[in-house]
C-alpha positions in Angstrom: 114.9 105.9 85.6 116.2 105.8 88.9 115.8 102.2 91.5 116.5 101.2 95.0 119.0 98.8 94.9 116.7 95.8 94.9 115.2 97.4 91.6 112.2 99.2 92.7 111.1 102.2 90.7 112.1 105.4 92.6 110.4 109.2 91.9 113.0 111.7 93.8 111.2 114.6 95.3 114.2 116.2 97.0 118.4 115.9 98.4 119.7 116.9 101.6 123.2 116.5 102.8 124.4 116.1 105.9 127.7 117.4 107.9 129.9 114.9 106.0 129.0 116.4 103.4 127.4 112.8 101.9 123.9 113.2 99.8 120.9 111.4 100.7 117.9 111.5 98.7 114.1 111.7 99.8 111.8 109.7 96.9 108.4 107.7 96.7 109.1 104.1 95.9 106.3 102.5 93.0 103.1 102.2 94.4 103.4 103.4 97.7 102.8 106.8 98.9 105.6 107.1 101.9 108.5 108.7 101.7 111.9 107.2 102.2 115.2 108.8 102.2 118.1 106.9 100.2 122.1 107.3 101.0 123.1 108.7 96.6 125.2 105.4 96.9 122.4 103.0 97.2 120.8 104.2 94.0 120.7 102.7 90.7 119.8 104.0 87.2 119.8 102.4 83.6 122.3 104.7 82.8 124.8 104.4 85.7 125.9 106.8 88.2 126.3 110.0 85.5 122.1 109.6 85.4 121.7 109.3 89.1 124.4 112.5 89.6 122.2 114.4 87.1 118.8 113.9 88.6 120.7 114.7 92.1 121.9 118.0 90.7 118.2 119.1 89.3 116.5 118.2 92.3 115.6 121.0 95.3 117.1 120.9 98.6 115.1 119.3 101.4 113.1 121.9 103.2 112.9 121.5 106.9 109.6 122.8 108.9 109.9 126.6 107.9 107.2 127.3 111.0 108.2 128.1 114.2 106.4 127.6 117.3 107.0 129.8 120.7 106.9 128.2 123.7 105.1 129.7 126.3 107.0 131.3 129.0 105.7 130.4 132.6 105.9 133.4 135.6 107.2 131.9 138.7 
């Protein structure tokens, strides 16, 4: 089981990384429907950090909006 660090129960729904290269983690906290994003290092598991760097690894990249609007193009 995965928690913030003030021991609220996390569900991961995806990872991202950014151009550091440091992982951050997009999850539902218990009993609330928003998602929030989490720096790796923030979590906590009952099984330490070789838990939390498994579920990492299983989990599906974050997908940014995959539609594309076109801007319209005024004549002068």
């Amino acid at each position: 089981m995965i928690y913030s660090k003030f021991g609220c129960r996390l569900t991961p729904l995806s990872k991202s990384q950014d151009a550091a290269g440091r992982i951050s983690v997009q999850v539902t906290a218990e009993g609330s429907p928003d998602v929030r994003e989490y720096a790796a290092g923030e979590l906590k598991a009952d099984e330490g950090s070789s838990e939390i760097n498994a579920v990492i690894a299983n989990l599906p990249w974050k997908v940014v909006g995959s539609k594309v609007e076109r801007r319209r193009q005024t004549l002068c």
